[in-house]
Backbone as ProteinMPNN parsed JSONL, in Angstrom:
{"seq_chain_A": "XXXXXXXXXXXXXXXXXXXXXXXXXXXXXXXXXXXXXXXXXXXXXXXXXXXXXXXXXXXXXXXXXXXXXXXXXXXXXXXXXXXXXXXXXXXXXXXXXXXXXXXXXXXXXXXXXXXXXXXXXXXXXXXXXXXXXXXX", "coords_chain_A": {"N_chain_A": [[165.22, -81.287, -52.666], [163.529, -83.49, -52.697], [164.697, -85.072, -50.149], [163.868, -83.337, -47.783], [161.077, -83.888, -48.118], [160.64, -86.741, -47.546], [162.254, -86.188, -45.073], [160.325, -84.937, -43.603], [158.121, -86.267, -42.035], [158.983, -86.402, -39.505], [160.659, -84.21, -39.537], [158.319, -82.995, -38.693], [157.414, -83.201, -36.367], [159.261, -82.295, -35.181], [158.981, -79.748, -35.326], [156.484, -79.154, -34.075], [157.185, -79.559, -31.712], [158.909, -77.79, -31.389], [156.758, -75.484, -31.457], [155.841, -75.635, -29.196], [158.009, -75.445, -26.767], [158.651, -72.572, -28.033], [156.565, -71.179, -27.145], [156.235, -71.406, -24.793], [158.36, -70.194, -24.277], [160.916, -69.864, -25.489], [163.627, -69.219, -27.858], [164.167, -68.864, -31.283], [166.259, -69.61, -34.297], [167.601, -69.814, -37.218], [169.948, -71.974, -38.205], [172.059, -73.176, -40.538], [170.343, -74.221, -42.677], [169.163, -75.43, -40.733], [166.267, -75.32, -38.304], [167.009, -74.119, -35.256], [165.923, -74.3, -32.042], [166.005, -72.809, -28.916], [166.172, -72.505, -24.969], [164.161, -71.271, -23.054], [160.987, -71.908, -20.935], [160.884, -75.231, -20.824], [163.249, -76.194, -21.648], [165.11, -75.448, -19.024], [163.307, -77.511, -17.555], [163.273, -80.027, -18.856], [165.331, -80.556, -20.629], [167.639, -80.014, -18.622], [166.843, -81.76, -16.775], [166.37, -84.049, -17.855], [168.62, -85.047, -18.812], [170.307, -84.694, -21.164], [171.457, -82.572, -23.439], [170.423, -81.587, -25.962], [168.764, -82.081, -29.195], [168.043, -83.783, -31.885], [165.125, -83.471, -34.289], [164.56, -84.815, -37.011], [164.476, -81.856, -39.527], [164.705, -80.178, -37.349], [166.16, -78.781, -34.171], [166.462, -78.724, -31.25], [167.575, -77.273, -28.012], [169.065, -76.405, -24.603], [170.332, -73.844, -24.329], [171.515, -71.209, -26.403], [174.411, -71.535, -26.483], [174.886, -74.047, -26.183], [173.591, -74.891, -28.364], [175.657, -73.848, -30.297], [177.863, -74.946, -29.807], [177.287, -77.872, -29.957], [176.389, -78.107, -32.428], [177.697, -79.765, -34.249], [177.236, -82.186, -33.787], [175.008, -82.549, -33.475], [174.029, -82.37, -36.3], [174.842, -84.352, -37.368], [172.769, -85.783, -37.067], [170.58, -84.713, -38.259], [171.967, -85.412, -40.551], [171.397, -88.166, -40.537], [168.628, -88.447, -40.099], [167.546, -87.74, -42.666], [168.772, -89.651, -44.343], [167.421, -91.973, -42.944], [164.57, -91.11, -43.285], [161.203, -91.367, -43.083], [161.828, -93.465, -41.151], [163.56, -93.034, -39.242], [163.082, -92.411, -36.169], [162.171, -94.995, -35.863], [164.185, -96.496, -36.146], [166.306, -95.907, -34.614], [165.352, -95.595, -31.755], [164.751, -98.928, -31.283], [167.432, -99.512, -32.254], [168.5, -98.373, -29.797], [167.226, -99.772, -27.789], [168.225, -102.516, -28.895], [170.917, -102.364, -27.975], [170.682, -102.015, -24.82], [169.694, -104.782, -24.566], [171.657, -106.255, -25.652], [173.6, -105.754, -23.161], [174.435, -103.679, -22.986], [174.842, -100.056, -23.275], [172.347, -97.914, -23.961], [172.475, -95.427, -24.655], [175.092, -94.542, -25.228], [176.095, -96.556, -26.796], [174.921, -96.674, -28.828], [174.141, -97.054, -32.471], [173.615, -94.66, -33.856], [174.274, -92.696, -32.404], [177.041, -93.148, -32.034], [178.088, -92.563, -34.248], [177.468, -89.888, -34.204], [179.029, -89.096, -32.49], [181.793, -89.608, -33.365], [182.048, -88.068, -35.79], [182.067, -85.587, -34.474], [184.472, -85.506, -32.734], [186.145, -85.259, -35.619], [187.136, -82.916, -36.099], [189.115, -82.288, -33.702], [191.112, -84.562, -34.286], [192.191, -83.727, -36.699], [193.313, -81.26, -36.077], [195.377, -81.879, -34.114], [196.402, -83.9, -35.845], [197.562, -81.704, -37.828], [199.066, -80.228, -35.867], [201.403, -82.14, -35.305], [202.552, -82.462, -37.594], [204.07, -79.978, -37.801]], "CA_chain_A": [[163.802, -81.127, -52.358], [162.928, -84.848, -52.17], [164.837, -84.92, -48.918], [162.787, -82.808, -46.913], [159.473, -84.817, -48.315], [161.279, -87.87, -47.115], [161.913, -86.459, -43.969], [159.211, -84.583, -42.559], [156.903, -86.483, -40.67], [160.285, -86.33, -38.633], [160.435, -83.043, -39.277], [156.745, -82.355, -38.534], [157.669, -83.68, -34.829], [160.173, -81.631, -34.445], [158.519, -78.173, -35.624], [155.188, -79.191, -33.053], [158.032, -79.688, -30.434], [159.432, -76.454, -31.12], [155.92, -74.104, -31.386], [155.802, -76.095, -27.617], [158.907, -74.413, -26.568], [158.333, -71.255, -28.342], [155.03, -70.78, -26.553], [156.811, -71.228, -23.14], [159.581, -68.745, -23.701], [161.911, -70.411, -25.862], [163.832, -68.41, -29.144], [164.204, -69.899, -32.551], [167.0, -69.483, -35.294], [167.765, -71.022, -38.504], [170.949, -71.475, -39.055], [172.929, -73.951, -41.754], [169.038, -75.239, -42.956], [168.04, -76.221, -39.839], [165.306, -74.622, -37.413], [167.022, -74.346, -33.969], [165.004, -73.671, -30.684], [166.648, -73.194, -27.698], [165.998, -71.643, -23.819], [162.606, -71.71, -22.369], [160.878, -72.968, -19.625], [161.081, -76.832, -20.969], [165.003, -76.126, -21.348], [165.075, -75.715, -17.719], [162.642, -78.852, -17.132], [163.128, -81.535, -19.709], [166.804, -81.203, -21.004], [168.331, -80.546, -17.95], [166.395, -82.707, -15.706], [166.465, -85.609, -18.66], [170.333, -85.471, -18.848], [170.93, -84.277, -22.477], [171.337, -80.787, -23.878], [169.886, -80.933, -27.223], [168.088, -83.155, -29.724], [167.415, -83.149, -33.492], [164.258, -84.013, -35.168], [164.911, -83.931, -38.56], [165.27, -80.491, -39.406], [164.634, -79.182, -36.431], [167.326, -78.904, -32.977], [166.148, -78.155, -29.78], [168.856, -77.192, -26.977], [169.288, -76.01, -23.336], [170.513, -72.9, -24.75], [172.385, -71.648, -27.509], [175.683, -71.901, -26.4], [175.102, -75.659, -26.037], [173.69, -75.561, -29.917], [176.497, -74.0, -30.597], [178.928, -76.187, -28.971], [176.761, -79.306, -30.453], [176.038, -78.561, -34.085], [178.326, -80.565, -35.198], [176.861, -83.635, -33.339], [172.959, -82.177, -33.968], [174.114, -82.073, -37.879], [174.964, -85.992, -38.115], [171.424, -86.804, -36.813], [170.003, -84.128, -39.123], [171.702, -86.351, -42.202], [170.23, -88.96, -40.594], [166.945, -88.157, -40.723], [167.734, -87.212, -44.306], [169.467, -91.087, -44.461], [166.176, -92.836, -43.044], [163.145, -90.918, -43.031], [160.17, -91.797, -41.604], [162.124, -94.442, -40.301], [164.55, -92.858, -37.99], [162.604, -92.337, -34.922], [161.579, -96.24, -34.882], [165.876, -97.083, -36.27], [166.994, -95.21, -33.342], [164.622, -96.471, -30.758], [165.239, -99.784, -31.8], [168.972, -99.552, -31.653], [169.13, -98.306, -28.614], [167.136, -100.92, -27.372], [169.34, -103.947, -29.057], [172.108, -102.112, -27.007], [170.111, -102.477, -23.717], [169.102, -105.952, -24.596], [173.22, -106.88, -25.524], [173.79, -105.363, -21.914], [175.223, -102.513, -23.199], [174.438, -98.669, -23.06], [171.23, -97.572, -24.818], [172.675, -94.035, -25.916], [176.4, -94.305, -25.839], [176.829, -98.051, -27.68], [173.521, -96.343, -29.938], [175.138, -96.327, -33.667], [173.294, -93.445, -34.517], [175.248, -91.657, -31.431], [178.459, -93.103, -32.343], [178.003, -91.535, -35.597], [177.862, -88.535, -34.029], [180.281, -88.623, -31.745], [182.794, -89.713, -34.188], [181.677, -86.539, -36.54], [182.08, -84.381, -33.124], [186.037, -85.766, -32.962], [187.394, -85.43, -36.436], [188.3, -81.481, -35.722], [190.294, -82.537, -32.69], [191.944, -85.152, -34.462], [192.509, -83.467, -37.246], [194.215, -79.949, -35.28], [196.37, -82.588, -33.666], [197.718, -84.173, -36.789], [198.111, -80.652, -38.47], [200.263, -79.996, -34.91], [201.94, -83.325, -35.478], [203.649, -81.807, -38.759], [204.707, -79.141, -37.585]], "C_chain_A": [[163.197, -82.435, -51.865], [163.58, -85.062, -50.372], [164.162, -84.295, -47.586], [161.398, -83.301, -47.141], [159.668, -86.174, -47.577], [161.347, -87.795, -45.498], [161.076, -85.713, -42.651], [158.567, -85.003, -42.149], [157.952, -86.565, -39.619], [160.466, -84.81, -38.205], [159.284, -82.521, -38.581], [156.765, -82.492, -36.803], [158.184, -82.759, -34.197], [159.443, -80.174, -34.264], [156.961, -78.941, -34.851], [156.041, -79.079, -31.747], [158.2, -77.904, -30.103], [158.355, -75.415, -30.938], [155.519, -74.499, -29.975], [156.772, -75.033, -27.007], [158.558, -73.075, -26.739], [157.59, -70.496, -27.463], [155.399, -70.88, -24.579], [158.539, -70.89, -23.221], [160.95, -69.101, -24.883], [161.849, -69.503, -26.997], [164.123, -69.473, -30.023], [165.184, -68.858, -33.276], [167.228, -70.497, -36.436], [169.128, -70.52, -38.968], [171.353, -73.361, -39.835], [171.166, -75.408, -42.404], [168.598, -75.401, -42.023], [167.29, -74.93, -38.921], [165.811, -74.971, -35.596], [166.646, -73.625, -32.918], [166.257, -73.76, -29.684], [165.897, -71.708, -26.467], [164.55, -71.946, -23.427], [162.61, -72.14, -21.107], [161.007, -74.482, -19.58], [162.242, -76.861, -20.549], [165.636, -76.792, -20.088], [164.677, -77.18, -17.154], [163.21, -80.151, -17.371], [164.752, -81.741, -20.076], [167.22, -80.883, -19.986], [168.181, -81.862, -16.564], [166.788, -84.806, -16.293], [168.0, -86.152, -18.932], [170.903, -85.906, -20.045], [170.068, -82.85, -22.745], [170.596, -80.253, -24.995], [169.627, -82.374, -28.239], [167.718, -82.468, -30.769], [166.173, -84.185, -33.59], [163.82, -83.42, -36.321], [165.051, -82.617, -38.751], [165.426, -79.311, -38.383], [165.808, -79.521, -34.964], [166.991, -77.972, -32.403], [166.906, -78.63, -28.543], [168.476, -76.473, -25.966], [169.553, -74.434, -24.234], [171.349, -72.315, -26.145], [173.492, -71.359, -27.602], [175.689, -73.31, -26.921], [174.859, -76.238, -27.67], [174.798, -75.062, -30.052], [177.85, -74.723, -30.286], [178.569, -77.855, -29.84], [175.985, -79.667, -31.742], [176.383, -78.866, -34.61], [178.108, -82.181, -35.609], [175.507, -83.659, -33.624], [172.837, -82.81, -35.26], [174.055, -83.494, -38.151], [173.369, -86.754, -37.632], [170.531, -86.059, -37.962], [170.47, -85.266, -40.405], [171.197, -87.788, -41.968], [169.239, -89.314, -40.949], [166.889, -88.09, -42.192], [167.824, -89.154, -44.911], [167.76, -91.968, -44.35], [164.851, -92.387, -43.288], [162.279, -90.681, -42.384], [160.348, -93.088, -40.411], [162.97, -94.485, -39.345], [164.139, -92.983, -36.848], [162.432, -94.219, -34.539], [163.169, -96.829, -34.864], [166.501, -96.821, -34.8], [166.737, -96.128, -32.476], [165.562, -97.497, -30.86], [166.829, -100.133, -31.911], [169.585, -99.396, -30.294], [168.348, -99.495, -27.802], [167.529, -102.188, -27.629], [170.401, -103.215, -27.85], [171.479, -102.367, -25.729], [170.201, -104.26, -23.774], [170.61, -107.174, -24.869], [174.019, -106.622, -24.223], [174.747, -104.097, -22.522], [174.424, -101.076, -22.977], [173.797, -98.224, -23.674], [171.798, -95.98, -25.568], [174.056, -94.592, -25.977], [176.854, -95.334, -26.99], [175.639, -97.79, -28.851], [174.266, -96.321, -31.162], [174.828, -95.33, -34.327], [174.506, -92.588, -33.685], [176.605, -91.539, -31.959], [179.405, -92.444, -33.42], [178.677, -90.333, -35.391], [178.802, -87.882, -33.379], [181.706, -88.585, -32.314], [182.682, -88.339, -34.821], [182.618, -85.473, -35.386], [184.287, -84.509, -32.825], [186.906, -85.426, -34.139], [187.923, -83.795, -36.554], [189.175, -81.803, -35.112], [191.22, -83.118, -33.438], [192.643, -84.636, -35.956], [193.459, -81.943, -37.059], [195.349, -81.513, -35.044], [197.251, -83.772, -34.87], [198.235, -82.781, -37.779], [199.402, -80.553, -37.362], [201.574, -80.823, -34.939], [203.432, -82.712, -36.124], [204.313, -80.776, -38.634], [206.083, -79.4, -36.399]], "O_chain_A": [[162.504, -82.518, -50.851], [162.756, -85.189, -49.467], [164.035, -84.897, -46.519], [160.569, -83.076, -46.26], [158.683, -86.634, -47.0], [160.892, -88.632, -44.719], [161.12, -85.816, -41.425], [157.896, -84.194, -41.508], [157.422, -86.941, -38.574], [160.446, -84.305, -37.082], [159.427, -81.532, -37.863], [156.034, -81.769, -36.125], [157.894, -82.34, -33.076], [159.376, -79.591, -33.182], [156.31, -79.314, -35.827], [155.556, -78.51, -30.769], [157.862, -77.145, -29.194], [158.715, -74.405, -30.333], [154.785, -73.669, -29.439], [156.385, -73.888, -26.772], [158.19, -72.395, -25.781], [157.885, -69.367, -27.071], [154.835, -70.47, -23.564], [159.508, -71.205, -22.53], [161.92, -68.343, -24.887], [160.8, -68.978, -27.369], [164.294, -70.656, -29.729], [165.127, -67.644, -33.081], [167.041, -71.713, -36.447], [169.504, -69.533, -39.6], [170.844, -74.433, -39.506], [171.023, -76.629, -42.473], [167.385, -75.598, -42.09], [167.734, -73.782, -38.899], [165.236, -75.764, -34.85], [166.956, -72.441, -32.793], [167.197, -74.555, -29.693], [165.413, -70.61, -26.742], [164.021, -73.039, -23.63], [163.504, -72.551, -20.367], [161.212, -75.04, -18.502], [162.568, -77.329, -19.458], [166.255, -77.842, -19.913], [165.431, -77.891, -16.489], [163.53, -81.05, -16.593], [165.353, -82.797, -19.881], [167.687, -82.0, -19.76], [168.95, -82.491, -15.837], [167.115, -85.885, -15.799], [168.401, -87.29, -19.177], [171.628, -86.882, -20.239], [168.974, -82.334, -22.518], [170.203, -79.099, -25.164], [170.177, -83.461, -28.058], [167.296, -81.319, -30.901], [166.148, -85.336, -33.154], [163.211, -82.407, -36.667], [165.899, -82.109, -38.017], [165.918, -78.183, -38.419], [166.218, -80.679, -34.889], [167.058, -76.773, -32.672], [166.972, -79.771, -28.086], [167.497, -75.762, -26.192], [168.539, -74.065, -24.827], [171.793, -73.174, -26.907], [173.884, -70.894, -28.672], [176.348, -73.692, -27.888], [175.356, -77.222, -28.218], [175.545, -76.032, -29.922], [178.778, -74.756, -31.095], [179.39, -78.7, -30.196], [175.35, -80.654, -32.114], [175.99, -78.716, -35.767], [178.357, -82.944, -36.542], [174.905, -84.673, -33.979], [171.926, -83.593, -35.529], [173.325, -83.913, -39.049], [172.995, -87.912, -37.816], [169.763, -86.779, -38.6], [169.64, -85.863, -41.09], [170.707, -88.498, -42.846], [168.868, -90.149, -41.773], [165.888, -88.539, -42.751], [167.053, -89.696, -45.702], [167.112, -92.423, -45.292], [163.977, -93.228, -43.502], [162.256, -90.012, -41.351], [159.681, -93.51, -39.467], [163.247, -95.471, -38.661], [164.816, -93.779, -36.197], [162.518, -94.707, -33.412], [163.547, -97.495, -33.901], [167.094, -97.638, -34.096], [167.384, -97.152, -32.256], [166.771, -97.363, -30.67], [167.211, -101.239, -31.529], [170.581, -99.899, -29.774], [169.093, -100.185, -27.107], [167.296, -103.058, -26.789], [170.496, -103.815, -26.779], [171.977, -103.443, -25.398], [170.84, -104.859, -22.909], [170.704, -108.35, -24.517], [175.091, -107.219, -24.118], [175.911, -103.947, -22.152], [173.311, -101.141, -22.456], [174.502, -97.728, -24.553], [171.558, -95.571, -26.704], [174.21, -95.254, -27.004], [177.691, -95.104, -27.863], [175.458, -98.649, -29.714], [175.202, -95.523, -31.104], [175.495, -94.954, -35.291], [175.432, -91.979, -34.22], [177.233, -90.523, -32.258], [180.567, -92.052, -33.53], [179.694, -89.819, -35.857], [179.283, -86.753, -33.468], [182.599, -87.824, -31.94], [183.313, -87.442, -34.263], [183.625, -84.804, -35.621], [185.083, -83.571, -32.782], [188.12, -85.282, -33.995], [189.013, -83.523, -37.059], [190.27, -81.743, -35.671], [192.284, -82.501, -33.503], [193.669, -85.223, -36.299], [194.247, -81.623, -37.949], [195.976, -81.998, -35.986], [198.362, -84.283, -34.735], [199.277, -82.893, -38.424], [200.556, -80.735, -37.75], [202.663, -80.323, -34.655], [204.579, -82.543, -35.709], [205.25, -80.597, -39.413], [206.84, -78.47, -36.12]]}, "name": "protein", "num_of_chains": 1, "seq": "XXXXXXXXXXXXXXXXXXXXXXXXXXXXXXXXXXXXXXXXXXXXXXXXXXXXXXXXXXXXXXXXXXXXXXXXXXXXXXXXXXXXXXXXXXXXXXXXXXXXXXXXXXXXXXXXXXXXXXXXXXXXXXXXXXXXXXXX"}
C-alpha cells in the first residue's frame, strides 16, 4: 500500500496522460497492476512520430498499440518498479540521467541507467532459453 502513496504523483501523471488518450480514441486495460492505454489518435501522433512505442508513468503504460504493450511489458514493468524504487523522484532521476549521458557525450536514452535496466530485464528470457538449449 505504501508503494502506491510513494508513487503517485508519478502515477497521477500518468492516469491525466491516459484520460488524454482515452478521450481521443484510445482503450485501457489493467493487466499485472498496472493501467495500460494504448491506440488512439496520440498513438498515431506522439509515439510514432517521437520514436518510442510506449512509456510508463508509474502505474500507468501508454503504447502505440497493444501488441507493442504486449511485446514491451517486460521492459514497461522495470520502470514501473522504478517508480516504486524512487517516487516522486523518478521523473527528475531519469531526466537527469539522461542528461549526464548527453553531457558525457553519450546517448541520452540508450547509455540512460534507468533504460539499461530495462533492457537488461527485456534479455534475461533470451539468455536464459539459450542456456536451457545449451544443456541439452
Amino acid at each position: 500500500m505504501l508503494v502506491f502513496l510513494w508513487t503517485l504523483p508519478t502515477t497521477l501523471i500518468g492516469l491525466a496522460a491516459a484520460l488524454l488518450w482515452i478521450a481521443l480514441g484510445a482503450k485501457a486495460r489493467i493487466r499485472h497492476g498496472v493501467v495500460e492505454v494504448h491506440g488512439g489518435w496520440l498513438a498515431k501522433r506522439m509515439l510514432h512520430n517521437g520514436g518510442f512505442a510506449a512509456m510508463a508513468l508509474g502505474h500507468v503504460i501508454i503504447g502505440c498499440s497493444s501488441g507493442v504493450l504486449d511485446q514491451l511489458r517486460t521492459h514497461e514493468h522495470v520502470h514501473v518498479k522504478q517508480a516504486e524504487r524512487w517516487g516522486v523522484l523518478f521523473i527528475p532521476a531519469y531526466l537527469l540521467a539522461g542528461l549526464w549521458q548527453l553531457l558525457c557525450g553519450r546517448h541520452a536514452y540508450y547509455d540512460n541507467p534507468f533504460e539499461r535496466e530495462a533492457f537488461a530485464a527485456e534479455a534475461q528470457p533470451v539468455k536464459a532459453c539459450e542456456a536451457h538449449q545449451q544443456r541439452q
